[in-house]
NUDREN-869015 format. One record per atom (N, C-alpha, C): residue number from 1; residue in one letter; atom name; y, z, x. Coordinates in nm, 3 decimals. Example, Ala and Ser with C-alpha at 12.3 -4.5 7.8 and 13.67 -1.06 7.14 Angstrom:
REM residues 2
<site seq="1" type="A" atom="N" v="-0.569" w="0.780" u="1.319"/>
<site seq="1" type="A" atom="CA" v="-0.450" w="0.780" u="1.230"/>
<site seq="1" type="A" atom="C" v="-0.330" w="0.780" u="1.320"/>
<site seq="2" type="S" atom="N" v="-0.225" w="0.708" u="1.285"/>
<site seq="2" type="S" atom="CA" v="-0.106" w="0.714" u="1.367"/>
<site seq="2" type="S" atom="C" v="0.003" w="0.787" u="1.290"/>
This chain:
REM residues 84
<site seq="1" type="X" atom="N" v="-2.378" w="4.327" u="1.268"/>
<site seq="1" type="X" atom="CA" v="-2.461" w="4.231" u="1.198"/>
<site seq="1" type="X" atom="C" v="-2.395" w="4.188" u="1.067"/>
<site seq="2" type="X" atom="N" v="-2.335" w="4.300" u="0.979"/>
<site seq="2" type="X" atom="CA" v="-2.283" w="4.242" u="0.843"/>
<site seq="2" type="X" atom="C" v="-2.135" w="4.151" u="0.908"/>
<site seq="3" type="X" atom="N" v="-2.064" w="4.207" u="1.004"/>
<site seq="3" type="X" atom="CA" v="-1.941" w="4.069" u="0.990"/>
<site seq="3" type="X" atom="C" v="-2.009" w="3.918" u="1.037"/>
<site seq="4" type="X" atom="N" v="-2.132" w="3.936" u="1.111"/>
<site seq="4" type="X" atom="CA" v="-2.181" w="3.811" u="1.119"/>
<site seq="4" type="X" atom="C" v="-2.234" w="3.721" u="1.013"/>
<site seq="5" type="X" atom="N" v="-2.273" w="3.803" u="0.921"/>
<site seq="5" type="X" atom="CA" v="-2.307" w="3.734" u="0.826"/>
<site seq="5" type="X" atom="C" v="-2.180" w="3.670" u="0.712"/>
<site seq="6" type="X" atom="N" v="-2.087" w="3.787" u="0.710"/>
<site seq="6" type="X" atom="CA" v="-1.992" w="3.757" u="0.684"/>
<site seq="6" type="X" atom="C" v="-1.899" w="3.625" u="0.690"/>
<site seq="7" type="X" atom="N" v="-1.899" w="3.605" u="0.822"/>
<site seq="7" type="X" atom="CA" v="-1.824" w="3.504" u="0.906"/>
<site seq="7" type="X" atom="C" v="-1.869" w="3.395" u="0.900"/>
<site seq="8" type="X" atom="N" v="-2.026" w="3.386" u="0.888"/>
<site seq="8" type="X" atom="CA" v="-2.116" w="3.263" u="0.876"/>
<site seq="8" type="X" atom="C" v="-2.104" w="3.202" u="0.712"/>
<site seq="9" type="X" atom="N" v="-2.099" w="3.315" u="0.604"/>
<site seq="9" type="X" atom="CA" v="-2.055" w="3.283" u="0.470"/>
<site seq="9" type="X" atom="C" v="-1.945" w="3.239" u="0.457"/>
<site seq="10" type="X" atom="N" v="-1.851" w="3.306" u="0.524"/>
<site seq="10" type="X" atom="CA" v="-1.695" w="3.213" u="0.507"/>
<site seq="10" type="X" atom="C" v="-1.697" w="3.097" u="0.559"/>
<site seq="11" type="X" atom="N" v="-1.789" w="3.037" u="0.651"/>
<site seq="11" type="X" atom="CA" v="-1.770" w="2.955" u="0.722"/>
<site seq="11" type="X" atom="C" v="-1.862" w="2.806" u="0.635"/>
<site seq="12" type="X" atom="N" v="-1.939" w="2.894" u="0.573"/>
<site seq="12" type="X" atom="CA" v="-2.033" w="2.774" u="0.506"/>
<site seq="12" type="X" atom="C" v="-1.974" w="2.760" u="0.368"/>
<site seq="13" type="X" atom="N" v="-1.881" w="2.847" u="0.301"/>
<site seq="13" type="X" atom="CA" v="-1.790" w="2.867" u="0.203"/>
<site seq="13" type="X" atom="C" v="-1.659" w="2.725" u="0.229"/>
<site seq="14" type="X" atom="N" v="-1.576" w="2.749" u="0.318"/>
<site seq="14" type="X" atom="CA" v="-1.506" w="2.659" u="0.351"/>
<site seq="14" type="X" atom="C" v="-1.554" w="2.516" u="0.417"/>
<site seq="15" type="X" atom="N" v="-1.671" w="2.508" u="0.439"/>
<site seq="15" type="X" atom="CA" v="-1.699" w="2.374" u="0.420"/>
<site seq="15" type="X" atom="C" v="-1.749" w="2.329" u="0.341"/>
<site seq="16" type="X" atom="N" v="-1.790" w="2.380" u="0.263"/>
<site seq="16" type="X" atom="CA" v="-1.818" w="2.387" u="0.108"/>
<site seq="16" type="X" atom="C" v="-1.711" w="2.302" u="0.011"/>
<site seq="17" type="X" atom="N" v="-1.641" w="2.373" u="0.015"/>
<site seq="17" type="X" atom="CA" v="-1.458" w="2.346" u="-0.039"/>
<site seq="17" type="X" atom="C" v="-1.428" w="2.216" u="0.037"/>
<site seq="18" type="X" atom="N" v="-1.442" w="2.227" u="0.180"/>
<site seq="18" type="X" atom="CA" v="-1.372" w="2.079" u="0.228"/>
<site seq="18" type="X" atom="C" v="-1.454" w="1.981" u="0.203"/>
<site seq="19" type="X" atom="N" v="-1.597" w="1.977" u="0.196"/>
<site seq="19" type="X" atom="CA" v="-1.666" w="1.920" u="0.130"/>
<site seq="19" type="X" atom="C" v="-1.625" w="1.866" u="0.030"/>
<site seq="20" type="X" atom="N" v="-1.632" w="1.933" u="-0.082"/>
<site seq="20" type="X" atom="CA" v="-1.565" w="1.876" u="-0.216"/>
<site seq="20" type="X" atom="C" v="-1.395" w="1.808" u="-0.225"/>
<site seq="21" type="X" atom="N" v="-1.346" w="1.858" u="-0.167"/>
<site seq="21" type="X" atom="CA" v="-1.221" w="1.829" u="-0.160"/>
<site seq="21" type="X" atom="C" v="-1.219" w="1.685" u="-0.095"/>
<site seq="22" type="X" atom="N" v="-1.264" w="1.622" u="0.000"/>
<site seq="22" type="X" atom="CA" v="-1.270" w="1.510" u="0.042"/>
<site seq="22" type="X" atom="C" v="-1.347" w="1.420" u="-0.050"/>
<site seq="23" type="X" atom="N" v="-1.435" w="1.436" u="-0.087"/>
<site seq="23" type="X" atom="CA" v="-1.506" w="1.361" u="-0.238"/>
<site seq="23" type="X" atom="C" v="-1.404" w="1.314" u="-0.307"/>
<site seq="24" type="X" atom="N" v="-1.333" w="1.421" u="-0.351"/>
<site seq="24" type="X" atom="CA" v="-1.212" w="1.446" u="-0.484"/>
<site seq="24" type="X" atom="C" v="-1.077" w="1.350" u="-0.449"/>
<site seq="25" type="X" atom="N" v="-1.087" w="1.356" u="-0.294"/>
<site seq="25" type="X" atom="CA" v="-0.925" w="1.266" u="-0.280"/>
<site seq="25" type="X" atom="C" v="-1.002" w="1.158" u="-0.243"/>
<site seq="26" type="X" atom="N" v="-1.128" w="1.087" u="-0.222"/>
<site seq="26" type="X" atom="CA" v="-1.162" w="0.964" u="-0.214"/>
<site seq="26" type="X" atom="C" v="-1.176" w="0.936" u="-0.329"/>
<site seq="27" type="X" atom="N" v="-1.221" w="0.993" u="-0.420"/>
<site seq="27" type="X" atom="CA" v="-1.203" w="0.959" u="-0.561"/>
<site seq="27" type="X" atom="C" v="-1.111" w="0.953" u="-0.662"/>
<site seq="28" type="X" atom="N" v="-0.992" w="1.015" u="-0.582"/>
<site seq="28" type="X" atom="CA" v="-0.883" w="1.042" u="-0.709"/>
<site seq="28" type="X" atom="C" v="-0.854" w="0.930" u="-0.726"/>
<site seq="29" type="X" atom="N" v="-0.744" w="0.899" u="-0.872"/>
<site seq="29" type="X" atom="CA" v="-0.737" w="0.753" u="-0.896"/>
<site seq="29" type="X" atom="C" v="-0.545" w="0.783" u="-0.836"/>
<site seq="30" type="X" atom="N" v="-0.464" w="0.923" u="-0.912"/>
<site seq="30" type="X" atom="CA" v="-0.352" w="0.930" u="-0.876"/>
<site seq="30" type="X" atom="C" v="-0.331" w="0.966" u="-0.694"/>
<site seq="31" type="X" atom="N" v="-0.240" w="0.920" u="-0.615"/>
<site seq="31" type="X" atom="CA" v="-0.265" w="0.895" u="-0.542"/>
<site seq="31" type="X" atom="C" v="-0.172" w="1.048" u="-0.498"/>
<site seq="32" type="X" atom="N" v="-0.077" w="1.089" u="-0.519"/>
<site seq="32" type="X" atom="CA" v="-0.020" w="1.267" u="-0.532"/>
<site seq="32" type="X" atom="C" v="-0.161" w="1.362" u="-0.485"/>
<site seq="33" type="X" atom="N" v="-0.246" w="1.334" u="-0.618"/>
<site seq="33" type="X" atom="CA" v="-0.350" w="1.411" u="-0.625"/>
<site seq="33" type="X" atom="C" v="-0.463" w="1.405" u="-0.497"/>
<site seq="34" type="X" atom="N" v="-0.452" w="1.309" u="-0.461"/>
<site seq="34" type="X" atom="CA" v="-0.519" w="1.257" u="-0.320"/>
<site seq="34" type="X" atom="C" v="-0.471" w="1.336" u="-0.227"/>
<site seq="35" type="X" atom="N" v="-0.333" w="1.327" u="-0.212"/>
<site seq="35" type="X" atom="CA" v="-0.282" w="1.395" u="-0.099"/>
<site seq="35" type="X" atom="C" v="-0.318" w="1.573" u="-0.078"/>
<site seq="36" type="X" atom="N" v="-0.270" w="1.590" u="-0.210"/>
<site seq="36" type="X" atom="CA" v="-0.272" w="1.728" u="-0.219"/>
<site seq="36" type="X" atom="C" v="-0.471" w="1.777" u="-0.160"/>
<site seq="37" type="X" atom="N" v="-0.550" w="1.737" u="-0.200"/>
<site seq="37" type="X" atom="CA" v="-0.675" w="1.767" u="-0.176"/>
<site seq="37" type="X" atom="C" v="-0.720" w="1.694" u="-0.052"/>
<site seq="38" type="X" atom="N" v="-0.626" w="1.612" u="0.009"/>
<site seq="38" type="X" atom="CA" v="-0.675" w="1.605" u="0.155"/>
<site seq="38" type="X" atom="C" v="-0.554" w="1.722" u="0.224"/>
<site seq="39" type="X" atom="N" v="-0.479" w="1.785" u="0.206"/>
<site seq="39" type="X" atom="CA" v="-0.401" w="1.907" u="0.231"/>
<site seq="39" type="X" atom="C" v="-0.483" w="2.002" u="0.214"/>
<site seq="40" type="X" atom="N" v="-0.555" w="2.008" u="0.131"/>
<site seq="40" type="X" atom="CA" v="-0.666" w="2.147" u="0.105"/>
<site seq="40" type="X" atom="C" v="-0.816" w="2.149" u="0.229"/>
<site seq="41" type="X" atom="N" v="-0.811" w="2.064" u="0.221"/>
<site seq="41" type="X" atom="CA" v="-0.954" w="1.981" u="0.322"/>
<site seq="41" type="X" atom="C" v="-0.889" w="2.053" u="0.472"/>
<site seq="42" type="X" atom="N" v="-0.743" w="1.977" u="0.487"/>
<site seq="42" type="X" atom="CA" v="-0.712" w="2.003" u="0.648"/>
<site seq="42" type="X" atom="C" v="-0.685" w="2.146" u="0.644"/>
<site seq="43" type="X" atom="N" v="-0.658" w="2.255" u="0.500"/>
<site seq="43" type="X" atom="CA" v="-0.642" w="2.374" u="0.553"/>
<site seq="43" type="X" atom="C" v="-0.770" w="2.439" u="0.575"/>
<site seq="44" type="X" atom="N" v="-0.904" w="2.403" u="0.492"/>
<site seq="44" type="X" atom="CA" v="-1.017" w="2.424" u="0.516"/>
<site seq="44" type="X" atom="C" v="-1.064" w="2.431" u="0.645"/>
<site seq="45" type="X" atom="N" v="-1.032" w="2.295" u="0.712"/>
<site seq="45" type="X" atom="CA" v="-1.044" w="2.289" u="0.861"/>
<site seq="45" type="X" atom="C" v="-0.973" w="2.373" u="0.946"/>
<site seq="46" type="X" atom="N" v="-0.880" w="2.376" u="0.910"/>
<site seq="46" type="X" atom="CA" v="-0.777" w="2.487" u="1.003"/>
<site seq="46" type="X" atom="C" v="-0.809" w="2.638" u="0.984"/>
<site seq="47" type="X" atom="N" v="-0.884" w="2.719" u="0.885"/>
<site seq="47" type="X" atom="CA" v="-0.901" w="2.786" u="0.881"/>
<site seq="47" type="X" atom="C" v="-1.049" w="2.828" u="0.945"/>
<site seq="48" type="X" atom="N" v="-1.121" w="2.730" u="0.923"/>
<site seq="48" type="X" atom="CA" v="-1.288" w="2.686" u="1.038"/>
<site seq="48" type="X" atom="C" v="-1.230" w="2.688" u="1.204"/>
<site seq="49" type="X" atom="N" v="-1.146" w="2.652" u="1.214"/>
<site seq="49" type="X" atom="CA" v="-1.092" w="2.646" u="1.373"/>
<site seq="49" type="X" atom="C" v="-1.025" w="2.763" u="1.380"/>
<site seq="50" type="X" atom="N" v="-0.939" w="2.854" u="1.299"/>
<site seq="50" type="X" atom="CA" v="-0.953" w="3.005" u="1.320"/>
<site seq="50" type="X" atom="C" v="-1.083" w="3.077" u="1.356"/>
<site seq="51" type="X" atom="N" v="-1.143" w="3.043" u="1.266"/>
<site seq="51" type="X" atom="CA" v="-1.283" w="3.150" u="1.274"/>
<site seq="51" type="X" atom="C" v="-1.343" w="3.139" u="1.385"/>
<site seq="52" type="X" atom="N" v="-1.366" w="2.994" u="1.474"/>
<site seq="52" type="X" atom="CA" v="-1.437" w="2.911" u="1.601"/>
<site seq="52" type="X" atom="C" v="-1.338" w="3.013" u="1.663"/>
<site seq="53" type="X" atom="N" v="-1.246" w="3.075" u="1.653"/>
<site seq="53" type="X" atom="CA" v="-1.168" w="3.069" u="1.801"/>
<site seq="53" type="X" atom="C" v="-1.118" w="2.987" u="1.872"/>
<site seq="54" type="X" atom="N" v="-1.023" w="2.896" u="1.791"/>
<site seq="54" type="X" atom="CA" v="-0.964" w="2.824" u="1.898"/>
<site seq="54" type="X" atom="C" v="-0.806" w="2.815" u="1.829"/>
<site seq="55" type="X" atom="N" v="-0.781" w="2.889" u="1.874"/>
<site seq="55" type="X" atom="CA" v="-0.599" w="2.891" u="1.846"/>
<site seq="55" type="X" atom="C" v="-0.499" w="2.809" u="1.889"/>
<site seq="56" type="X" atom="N" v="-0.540" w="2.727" u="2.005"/>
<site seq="56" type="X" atom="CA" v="-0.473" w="2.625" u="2.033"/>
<site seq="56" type="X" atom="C" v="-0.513" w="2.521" u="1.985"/>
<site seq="57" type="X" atom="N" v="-0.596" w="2.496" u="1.885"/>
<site seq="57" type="X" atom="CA" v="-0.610" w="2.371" u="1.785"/>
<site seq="57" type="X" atom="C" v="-0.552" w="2.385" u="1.654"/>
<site seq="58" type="X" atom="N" v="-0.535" w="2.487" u="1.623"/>
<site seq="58" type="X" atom="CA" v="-0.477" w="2.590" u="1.498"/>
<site seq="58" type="X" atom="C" v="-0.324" w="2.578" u="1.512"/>
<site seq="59" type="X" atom="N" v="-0.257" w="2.563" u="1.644"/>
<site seq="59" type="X" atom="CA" v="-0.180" w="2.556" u="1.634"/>
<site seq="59" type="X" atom="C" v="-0.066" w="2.430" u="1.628"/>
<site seq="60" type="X" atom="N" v="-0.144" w="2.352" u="1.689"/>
<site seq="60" type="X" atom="CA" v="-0.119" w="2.224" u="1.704"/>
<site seq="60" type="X" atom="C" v="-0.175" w="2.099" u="1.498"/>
<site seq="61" type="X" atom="N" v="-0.295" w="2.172" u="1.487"/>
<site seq="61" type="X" atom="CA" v="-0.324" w="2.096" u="1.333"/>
<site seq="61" type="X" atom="C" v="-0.266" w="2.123" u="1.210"/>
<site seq="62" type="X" atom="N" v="-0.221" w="2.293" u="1.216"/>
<site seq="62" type="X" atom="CA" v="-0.130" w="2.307" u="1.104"/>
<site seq="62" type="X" atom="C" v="-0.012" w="2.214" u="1.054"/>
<site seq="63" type="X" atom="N" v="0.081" w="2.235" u="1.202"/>
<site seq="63" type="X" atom="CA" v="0.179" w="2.139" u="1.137"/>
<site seq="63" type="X" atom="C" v="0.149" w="1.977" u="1.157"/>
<site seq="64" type="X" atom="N" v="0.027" w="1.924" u="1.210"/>
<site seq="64" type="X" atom="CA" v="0.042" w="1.794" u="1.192"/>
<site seq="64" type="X" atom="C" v="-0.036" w="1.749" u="1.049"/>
<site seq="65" type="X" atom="N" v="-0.136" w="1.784" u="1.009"/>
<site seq="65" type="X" atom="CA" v="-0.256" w="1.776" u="0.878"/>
<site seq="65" type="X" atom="C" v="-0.193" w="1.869" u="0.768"/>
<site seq="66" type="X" atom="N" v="-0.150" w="1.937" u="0.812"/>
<site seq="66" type="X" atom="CA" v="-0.070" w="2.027" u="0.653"/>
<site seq="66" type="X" atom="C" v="0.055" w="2.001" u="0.667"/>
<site seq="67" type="X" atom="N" v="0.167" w="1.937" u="0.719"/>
<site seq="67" type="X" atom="CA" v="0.293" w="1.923" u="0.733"/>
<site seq="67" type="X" atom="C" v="0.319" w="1.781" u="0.725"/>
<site seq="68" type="X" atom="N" v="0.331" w="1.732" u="0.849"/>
<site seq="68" type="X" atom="CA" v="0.334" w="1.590" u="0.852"/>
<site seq="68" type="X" atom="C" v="0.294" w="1.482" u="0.804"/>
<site seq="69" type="X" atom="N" v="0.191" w="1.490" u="0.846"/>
<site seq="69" type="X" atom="CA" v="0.051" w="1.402" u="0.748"/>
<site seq="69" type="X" atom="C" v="0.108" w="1.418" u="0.592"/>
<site seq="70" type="X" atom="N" v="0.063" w="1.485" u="0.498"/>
<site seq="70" type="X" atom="CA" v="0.128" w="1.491" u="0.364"/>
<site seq="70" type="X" atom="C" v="0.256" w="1.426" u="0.360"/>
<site seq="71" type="X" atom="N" v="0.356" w="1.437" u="0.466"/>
<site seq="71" type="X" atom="CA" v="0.493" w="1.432" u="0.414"/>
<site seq="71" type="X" atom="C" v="0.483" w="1.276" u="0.423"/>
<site seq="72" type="X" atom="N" v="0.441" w="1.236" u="0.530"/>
<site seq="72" type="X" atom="CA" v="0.464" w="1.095" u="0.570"/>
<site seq="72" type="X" atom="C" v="0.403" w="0.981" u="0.415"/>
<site seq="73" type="X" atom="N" v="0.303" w="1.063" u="0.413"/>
<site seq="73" type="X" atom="CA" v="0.231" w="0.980" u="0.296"/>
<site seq="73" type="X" atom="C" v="0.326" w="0.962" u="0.146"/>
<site seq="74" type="X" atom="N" v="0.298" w="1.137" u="0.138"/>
<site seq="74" type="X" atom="CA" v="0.453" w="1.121" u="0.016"/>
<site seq="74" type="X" atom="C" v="0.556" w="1.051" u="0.002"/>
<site seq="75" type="X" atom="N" v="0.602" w="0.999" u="0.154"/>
<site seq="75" type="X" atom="CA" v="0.730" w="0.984" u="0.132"/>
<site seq="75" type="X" atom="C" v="0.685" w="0.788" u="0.096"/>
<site seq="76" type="X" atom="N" v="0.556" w="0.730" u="0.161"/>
<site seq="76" type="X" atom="CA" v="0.530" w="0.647" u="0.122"/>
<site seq="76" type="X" atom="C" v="0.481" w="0.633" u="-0.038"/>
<site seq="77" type="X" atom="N" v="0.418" w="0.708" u="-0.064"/>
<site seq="77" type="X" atom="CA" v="0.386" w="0.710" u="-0.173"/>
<site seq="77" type="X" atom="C" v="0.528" w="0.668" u="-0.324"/>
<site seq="78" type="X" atom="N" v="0.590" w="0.743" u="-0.268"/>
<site seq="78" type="X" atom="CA" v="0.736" w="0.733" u="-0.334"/>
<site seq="78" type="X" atom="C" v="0.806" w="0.573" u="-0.379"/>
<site seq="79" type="X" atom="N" v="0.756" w="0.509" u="-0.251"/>
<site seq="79" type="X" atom="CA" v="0.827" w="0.377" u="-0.213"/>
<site seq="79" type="X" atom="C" v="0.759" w="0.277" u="-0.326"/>
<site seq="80" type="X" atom="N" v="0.624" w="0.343" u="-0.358"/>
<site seq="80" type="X" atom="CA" v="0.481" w="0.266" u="-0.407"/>
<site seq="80" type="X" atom="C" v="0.503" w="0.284" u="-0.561"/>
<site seq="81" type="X" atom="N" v="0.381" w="0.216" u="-0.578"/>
<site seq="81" type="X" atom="CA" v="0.312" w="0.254" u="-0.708"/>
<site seq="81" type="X" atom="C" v="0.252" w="0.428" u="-0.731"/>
<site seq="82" type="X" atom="N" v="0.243" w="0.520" u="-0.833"/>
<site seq="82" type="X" atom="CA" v="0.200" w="0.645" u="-0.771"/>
<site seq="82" type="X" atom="C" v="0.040" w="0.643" u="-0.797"/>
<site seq="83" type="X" atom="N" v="-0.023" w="0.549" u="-0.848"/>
<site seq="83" type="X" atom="CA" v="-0.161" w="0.549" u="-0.951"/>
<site seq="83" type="X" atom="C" v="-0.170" w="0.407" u="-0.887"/>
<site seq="84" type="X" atom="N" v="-0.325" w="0.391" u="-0.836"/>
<site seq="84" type="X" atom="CA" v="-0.419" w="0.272" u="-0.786"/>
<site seq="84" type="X" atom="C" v="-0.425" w="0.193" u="-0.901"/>
């Protein structure tokens, strides 16, 4: 019974966080700072899809939402203006 409760707190904990974190990069004005907190959001999620049990989504979202995704943007970002 206590890891259930446990598991259900981490779980309402990290959406908690991704919660806010998506607020924060729709709101950021620097656009770096955006990225980085939609990086926090997708590890939020990735760590919610640990807990679900599903390892073959875990494995496949890490490197596309925490790897790729960021890089691609950065590397646009670079090309850009860095601030809206």
């Amino acid at each position: 019974m206590l890891e259930a409760s446990f598991t259900l707190f981490l779980m309402m904990l990290l959406s908690i966080i991704s919660t806010i974190a998506v607020y924060l990069a729709v709101t950021e004005r620097n656009l770096l700072r955006a990225v980085l907190f939609s990086a926090l959001q997708s590890m939020c999620y990735a760590f919610l899809y640990y807990i679900l049990m599903a390892p073959d989504i875990v494995l496949v979202y890490i490197p596309v939402s925490i790897g790729l995704y960021p890089a691609a943007i950065l590397f646009l970002i670079r090309k850009t203006k860095e601030c809206e």
